[in-house]
SETI-270418 format. One record per residue (C-alpha): residue number from 1; residue in one letter; x negated, y negated, z. Coordinates in nm, 4 decimals, always signed. Layout:
SETI-270418
{fitor NUM,'a',{X,Y,Z}}
...
END
This chain:
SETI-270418
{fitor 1,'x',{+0.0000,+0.0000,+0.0000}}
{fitor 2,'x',{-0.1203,-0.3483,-0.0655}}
{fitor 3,'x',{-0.2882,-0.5554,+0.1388}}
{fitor 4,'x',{-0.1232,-0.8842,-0.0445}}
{fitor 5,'x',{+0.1608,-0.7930,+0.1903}}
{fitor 6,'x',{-0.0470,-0.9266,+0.4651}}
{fitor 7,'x',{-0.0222,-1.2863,+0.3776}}
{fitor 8,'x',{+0.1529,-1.5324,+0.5615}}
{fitor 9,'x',{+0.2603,-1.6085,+0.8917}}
{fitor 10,'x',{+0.3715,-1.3332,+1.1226}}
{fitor 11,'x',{+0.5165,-1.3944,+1.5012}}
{fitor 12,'x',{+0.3422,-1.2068,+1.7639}}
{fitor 13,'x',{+0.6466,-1.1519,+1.9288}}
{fitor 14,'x',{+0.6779,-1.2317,+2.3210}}
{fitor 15,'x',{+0.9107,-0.9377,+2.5103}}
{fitor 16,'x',{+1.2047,-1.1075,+2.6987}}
{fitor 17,'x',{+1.2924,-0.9684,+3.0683}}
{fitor 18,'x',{+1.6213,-0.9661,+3.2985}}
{fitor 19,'x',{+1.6143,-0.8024,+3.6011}}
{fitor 20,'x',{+1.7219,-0.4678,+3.4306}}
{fitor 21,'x',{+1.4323,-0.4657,+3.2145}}
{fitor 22,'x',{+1.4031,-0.5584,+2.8963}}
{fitor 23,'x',{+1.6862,-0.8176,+2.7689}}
{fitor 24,'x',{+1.7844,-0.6823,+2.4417}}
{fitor 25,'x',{+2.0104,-0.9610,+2.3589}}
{fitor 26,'x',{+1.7617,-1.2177,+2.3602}}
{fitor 27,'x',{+1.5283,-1.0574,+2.1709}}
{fitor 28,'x',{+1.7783,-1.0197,+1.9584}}
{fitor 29,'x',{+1.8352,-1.4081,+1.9760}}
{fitor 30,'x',{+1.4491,-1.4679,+1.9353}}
{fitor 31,'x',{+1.4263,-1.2091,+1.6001}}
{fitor 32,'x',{+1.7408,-1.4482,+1.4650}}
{fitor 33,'x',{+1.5495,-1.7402,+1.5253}}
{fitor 34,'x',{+1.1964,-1.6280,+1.3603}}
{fitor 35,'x',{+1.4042,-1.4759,+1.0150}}
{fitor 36,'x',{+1.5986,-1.8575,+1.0509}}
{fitor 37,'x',{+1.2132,-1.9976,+1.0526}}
{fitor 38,'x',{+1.1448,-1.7999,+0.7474}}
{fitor 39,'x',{+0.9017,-1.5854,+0.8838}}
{fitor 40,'x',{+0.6890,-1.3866,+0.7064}}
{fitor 41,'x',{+0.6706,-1.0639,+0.9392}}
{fitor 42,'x',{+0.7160,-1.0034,+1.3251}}
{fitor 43,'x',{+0.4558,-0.7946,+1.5463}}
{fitor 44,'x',{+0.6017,-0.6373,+1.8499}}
{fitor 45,'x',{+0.4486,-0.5063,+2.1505}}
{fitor 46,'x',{+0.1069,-0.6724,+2.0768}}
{fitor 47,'x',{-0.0396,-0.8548,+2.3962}}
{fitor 48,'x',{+0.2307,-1.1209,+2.3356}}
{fitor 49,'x',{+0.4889,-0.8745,+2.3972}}
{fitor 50,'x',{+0.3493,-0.7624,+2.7454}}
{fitor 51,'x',{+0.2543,-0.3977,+2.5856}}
{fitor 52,'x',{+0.0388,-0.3513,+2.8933}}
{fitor 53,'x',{+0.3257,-0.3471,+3.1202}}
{fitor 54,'x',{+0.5994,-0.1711,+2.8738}}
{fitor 55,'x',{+0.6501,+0.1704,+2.9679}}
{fitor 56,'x',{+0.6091,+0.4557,+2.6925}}
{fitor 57,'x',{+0.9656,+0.4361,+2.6360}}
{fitor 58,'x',{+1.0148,+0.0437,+2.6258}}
{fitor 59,'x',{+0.7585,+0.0883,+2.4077}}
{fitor 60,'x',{+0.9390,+0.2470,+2.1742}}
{fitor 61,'x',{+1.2548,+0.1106,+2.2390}}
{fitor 62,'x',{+1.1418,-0.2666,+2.1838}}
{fitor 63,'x',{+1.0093,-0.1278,+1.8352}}
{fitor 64,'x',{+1.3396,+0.0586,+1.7339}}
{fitor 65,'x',{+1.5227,-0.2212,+1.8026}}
{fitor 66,'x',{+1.3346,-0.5369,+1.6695}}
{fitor 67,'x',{+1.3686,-0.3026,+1.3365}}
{fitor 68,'x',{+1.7408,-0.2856,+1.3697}}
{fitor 69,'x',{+1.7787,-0.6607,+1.4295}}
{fitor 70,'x',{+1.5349,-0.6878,+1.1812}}
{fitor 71,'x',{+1.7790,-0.5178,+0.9151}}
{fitor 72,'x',{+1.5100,-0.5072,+0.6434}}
{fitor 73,'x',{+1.5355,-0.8691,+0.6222}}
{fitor 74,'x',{+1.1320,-0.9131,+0.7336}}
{fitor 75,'x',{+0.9263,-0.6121,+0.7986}}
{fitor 76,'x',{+0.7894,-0.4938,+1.1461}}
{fitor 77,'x',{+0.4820,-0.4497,+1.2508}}
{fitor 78,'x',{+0.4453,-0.2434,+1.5831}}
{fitor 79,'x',{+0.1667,-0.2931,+1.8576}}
{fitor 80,'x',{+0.0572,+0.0864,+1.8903}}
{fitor 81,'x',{-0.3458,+0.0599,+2.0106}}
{fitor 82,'x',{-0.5061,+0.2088,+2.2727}}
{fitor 83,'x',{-0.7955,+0.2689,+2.4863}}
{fitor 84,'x',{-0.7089,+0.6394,+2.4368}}
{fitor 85,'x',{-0.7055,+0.7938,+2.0654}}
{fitor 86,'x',{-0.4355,+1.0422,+2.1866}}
{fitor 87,'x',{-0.2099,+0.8214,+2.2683}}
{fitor 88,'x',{-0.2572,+0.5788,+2.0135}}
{fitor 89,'x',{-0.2049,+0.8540,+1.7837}}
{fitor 90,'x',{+0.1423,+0.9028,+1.9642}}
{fitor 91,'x',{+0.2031,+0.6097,+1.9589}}
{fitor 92,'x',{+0.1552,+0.5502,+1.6128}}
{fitor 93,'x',{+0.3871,+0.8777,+1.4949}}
{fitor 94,'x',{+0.6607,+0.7553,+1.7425}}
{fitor 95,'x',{+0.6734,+0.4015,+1.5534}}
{fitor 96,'x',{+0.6925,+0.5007,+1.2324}}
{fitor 97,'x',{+0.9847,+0.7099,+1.2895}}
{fitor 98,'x',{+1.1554,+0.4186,+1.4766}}
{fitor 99,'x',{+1.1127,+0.2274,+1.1268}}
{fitor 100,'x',{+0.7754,+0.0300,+1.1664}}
{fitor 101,'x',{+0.6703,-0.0920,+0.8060}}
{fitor 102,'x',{+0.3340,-0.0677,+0.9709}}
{fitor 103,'x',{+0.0822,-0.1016,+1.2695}}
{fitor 104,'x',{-0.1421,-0.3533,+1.4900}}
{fitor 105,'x',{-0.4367,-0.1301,+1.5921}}
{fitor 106,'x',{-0.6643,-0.3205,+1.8458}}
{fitor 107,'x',{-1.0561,-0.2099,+1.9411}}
{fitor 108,'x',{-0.9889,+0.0033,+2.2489}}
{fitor 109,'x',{-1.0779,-0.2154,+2.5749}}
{fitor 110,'x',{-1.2669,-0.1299,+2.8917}}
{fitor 111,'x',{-1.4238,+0.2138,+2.7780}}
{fitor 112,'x',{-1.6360,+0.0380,+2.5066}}
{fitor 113,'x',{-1.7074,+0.2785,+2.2356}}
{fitor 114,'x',{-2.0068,+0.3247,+1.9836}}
{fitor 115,'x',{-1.9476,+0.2075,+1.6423}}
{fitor 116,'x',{-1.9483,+0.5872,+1.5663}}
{fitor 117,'x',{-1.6421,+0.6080,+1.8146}}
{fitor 118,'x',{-1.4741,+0.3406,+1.6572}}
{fitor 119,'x',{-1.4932,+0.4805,+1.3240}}
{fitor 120,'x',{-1.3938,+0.8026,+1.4743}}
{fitor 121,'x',{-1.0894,+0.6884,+1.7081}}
{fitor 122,'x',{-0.9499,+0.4659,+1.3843}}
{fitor 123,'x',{-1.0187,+0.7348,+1.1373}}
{fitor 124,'x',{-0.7977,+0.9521,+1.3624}}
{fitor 125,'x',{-0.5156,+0.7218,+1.3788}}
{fitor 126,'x',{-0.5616,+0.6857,+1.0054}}
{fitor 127,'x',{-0.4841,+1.0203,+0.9500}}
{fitor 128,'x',{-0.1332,+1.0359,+1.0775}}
{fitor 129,'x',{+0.0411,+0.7217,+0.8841}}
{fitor 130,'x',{+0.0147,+0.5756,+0.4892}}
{fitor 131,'x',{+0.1655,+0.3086,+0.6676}}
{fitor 132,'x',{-0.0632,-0.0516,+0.6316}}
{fitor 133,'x',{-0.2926,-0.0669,+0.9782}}
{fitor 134,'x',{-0.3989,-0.4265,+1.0991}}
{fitor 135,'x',{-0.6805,-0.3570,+1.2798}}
{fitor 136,'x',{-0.7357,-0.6442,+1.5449}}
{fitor 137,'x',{-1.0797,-0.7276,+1.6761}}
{fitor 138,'x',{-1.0479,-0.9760,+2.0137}}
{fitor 139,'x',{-1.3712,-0.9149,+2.1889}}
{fitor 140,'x',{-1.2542,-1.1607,+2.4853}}
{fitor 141,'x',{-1.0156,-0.8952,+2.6035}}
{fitor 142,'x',{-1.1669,-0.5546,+2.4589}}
{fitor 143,'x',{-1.5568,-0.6133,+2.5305}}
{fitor 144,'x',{-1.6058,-0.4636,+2.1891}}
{fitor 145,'x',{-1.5981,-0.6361,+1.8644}}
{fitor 146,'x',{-1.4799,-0.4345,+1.4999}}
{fitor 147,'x',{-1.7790,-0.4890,+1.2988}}
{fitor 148,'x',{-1.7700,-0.5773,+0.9374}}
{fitor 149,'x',{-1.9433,-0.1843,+0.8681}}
{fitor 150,'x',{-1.6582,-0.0260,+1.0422}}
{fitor 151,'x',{-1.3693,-0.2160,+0.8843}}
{fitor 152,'x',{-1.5496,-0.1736,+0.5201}}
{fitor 153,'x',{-1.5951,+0.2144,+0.5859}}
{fitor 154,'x',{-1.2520,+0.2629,+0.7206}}
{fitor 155,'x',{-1.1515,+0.0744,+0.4108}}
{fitor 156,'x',{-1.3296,+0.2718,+0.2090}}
{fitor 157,'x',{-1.1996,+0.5620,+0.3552}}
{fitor 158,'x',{-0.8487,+0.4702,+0.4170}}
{fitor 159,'x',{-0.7329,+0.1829,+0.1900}}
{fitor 160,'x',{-0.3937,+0.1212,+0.4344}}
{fitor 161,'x',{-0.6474,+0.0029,+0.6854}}
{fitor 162,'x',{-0.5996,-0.3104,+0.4815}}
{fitor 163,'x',{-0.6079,-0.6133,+0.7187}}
{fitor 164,'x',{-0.8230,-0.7476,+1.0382}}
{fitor 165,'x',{-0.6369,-0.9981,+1.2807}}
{fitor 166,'x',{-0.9258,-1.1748,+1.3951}}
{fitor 167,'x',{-0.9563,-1.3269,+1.7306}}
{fitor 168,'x',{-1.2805,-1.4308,+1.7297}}
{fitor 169,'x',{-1.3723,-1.7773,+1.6967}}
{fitor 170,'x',{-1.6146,-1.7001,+1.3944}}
{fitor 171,'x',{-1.5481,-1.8659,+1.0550}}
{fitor 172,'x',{-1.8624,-1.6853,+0.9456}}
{fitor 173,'x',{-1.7426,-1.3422,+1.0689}}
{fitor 174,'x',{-1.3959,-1.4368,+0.8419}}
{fitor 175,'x',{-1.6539,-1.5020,+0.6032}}
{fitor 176,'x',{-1.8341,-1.1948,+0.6094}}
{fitor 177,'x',{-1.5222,-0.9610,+0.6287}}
{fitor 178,'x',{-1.4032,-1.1251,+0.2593}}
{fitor 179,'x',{-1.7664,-1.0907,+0.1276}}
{fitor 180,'x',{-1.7978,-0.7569,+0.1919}}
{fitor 181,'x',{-1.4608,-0.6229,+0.1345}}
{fitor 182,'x',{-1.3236,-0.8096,-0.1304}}
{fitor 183,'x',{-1.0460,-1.0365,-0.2202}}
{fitor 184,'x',{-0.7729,-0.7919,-0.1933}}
{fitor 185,'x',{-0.8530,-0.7120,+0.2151}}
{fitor 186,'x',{-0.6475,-0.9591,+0.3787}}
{fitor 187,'x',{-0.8027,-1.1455,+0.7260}}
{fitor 188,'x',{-0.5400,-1.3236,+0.9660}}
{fitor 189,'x',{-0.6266,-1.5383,+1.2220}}
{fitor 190,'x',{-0.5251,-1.3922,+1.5155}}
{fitor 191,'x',{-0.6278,-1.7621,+1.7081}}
{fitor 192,'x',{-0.3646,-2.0569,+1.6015}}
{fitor 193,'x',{-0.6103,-2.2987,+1.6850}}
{fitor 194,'x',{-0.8184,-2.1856,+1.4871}}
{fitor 195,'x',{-0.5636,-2.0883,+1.1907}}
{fitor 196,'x',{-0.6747,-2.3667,+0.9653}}
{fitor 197,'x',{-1.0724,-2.3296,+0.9630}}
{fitor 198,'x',{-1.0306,-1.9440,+0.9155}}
{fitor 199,'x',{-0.7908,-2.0100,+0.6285}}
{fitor 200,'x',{-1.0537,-2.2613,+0.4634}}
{fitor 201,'x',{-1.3017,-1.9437,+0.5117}}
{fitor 202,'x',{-1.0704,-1.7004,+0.3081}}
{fitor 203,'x',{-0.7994,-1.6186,+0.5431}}
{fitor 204,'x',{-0.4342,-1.5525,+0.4095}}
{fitor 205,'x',{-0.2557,-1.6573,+0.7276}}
{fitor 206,'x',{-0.1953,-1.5695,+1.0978}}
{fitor 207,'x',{-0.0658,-1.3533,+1.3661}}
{fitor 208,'x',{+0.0460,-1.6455,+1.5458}}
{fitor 209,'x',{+0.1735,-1.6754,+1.9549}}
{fitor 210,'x',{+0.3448,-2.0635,+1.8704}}
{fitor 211,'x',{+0.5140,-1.9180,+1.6027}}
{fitor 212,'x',{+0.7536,-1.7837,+1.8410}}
{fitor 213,'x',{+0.8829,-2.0910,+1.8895}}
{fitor 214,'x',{+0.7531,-2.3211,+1.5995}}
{fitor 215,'x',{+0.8652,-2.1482,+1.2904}}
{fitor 216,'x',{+0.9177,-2.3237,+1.0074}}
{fitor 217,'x',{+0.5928,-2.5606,+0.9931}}
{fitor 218,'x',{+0.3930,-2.2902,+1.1014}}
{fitor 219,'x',{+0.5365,-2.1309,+0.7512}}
{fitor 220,'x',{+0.4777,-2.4842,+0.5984}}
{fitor 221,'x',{+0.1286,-2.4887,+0.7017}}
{fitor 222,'x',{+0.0308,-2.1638,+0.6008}}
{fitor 223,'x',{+0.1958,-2.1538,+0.2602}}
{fitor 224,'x',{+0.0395,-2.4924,+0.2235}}
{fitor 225,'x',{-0.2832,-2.3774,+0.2835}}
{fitor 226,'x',{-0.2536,-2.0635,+0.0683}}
{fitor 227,'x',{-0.1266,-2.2758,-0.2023}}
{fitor 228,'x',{-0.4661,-2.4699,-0.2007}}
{fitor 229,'x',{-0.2724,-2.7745,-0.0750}}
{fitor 230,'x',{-0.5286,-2.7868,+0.2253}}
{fitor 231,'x',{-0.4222,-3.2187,+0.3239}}
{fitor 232,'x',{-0.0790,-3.1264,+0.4138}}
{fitor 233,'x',{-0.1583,-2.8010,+0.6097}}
{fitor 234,'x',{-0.4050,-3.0561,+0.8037}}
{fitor 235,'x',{-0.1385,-3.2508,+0.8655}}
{fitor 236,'x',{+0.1060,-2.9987,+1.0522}}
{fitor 237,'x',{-0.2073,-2.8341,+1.1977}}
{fitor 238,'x',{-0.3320,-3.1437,+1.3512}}
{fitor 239,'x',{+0.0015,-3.2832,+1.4441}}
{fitor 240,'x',{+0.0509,-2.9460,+1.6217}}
{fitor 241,'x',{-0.3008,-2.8412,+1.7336}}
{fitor 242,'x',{-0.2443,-2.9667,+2.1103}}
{fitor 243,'x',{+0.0286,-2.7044,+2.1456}}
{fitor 244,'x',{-0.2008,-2.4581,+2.0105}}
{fitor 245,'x',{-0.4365,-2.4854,+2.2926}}
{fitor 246,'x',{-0.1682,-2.5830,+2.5864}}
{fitor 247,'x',{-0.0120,-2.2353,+2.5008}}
{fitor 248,'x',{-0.2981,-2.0983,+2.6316}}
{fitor 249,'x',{-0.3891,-2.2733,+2.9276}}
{fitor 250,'x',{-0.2400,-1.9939,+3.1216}}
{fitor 251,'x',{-0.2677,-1.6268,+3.0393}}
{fitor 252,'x',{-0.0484,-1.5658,+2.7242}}
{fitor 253,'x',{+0.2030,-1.5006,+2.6864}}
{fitor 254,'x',{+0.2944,-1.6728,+3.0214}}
{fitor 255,'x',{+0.3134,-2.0128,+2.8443}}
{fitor 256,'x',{+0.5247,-1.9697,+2.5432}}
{fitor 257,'x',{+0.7724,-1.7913,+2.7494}}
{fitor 258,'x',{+0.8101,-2.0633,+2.9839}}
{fitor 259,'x',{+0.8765,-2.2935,+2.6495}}
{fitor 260,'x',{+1.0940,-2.0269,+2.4856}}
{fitor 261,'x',{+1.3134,-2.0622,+2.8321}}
{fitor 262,'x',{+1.2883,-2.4703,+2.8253}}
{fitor 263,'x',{+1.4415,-2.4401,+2.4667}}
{fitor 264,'x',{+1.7100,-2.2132,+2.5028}}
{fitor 265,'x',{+1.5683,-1.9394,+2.2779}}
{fitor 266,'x',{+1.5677,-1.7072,+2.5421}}
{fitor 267,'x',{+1.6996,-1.6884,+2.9576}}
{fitor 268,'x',{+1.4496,-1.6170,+3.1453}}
{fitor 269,'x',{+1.0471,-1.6549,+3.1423}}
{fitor 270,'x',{+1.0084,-1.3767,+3.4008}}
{fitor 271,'x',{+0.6639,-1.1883,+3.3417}}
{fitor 272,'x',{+0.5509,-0.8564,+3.4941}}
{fitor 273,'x',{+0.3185,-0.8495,+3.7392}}
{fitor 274,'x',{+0.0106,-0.9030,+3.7119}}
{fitor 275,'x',{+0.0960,-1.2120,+3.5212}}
{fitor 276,'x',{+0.2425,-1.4534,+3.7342}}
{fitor 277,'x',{+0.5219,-1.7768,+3.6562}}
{fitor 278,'x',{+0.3537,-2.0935,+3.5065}}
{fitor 279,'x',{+0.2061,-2.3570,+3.7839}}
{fitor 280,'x',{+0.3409,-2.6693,+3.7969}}
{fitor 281,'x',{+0.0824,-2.8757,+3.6258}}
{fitor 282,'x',{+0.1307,-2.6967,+3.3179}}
{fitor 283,'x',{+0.4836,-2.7367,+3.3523}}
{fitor 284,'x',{+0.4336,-3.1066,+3.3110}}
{fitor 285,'x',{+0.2116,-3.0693,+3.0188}}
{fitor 286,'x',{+0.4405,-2.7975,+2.8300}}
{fitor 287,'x',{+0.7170,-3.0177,+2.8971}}
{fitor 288,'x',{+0.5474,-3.3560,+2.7323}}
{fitor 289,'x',{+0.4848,-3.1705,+2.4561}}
{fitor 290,'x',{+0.8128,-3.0493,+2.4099}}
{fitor 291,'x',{+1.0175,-3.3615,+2.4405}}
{fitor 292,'x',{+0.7332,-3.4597,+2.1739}}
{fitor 293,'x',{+0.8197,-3.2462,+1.9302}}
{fitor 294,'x',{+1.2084,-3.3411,+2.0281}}
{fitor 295,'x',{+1.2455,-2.9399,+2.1325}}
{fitor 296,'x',{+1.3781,-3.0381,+2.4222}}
END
C-alpha cells in the first residue's frame, strides 16, 4: 500500500474519561469534530490517547469504536506498540480485525534494544499485517531512537512499513530519512512545533496533539505547505506556534484535554493516574490563549 496515503494532517487523538471509564459519547463528539475539521486521518491510543493506562480491552474497544464513528469517512490508525514484541504482535492482529486501516508502531521504551532487536521486534510485527505501519521514533520517552538503517531495511523488507512519525527535533534526521529512502517514504512530524521546519526538510505533514482541537488551519497549514505555498503556512504556523508549545507545558495530553473541556468538545479533562489535573498557572495561560483564538 502506498505511502502517499500518509500525507496530511492526522489527530493524535486524546481518550475522553467519565467516572465509568471511557466516555464513548464524547469521543464520539471529538471524532465528529476532527471529520468537521477535514481531517486527514485520526490515530487512536497513541500517547495522546493515554494507551499507557488503557486496559487490553479499552484498548481495543477505543479502536473498534473510533472506526465505527469513523464510518469510512477518514481512515484509522491504531496505537498498537510495545515494549514487548508479543504483545505488540497481539495487539496488532486484534486491531486489524476491529477495522484499523493501519498502525502507529513506536521504538519499544525502557528495555532499550540493539538495532538488531529493533529490526527483529518490527520485522515480527511486520509479519502479521499488509496493513501501512507508521513507525514512530520519540527518543525523549523511549531512550532509543529508529535509525535511518533500520527504517530503510525494514523498508526494504516490508514496503507497508511506509512512514516514520518523527519526534525528534532534527530537521537533518527528516533530512536523512528522505535521502535515503526516497520520495515515496512519507516522514510526519510527530512535534507541532516543529511541523513547519520538518515540512521545509521534506515532510508531508503531521501527527499532530493541537489538532484535536484546531482542525481546520492545522489542515490549511499543512496543505499549504505541501502545495509549495510555504508564506501562508508561516502565517497559521506562527499565528498558532504559542499554542504549540503551551500544550505541552504539562505532560500531554494533560493540556489539550483541559482545552478540549474549556471548549465544550468534550466533559471532562479527568486523566488517569499518574498524570495529574492541570495547575493553575497553566490554567491562566491555556485560557489567554483560548479567548485569543475566540475558542472560548
Amino acid at each position: 500500500m502506498s505511502s502517499t496515503e500518509f500525507k496530511g494532517t492526522y489527530t493524535a487523538l486524546a481518550t475522553p474519561f467519565n467516572n465509568d471509564g471511557v466516555d464513548y459519547d464524547d469521543l464520539e463528539a471529538l471524532v465528529e469534530y476532527q471529520i468537521k475539521g477535514g481531517i486527514t486521518g485520526l490515530v487512536a491510543v497513541g500517547t495522546t490517547g493515554e494507551s499507557p493506562t488503557l486496559s487490553h480491552s479499552e484498548h481495543i474497544d477505543v479502536i473498534r469504536q473510533t472506526v465505527q464513528f469513523a464510518n469510512t469517512r477518514v481512515p484509522v490508525y491504531a496505537g498498537t506498540g510495545s515494549n514487548s514484541t508479543d504483545e505488540a504482535i497481539e495487539l496488532t492482529k486484534e486491531a486489524d480485525k476491529a477495522g484499523a486501516n493501519g498502525f502507529l508502531l513506536v521504538a519499544p521504551y525502557y528495555n532499550k534494544p540493539s538495532e538488531e532487536g529493533l529490526l527483529a521486534h518490527f520485522s515480527a510485527i511486520a509479519e502479521v499485517t499488509d496493513k501501512p505501519i507508521i513507525l514512530y521514533s520519540i527518543p525523549s520517552r523511549c531512550g532509543i531512537e529508529i535509525s535511518v538503517d533500520v527504517a530503510a531495511k525494514l523498508y526494504e523488507r516490508y514496503p507497508h512499513v511506509c512512514c516514520m512519525k518523527a519526534a525528534e527535533s532534527s530537521c537533518d534526521k527528516v533530512t536523512q530519512y528522505i535521502k535515503r529512502l526516497g520520495m515515496n517514504y512519507s516522514v510526519l512530524s510527530g512535534d507541532d512545533a516543529l511541523t513547519l521546519p520538518f515540512m521545509s526538510s521534506g515532510a508531508k505533514g503531521v501527527i499532530s496533539v493541537a489538532s484535536n482541537l484546531i482542525v481546520s488551519p492545522l489542515v490549511e497549514m499543512v496543505n499549504a505547505a505541501n502545495n509549495n505555498d510555504f508564506k501562508k503556512a508561516q502565517e497559521i504556523f506562527l499565528n498558532y506556534y504559542h499554542f504549540f508549545n503551551a500544550i505541552f507545558m504539562e505532560p500531554n495530553p494533560v493540556p489539550i484535554k483541559y482545552c478540549l473541556k474549556e471548549t465544550g468538545i468534550i466533559r471532562s479533562d479527568s486523566v488517569r493516574l499518574p498524570l495529574s489535573k492541570l495547575k493553575d498557572a497553566s490554567k491562566n495561560q491555556l485560557k489567554a490563549l483560548l479567548k485569543e483564538f475566540s475558542l472560548i
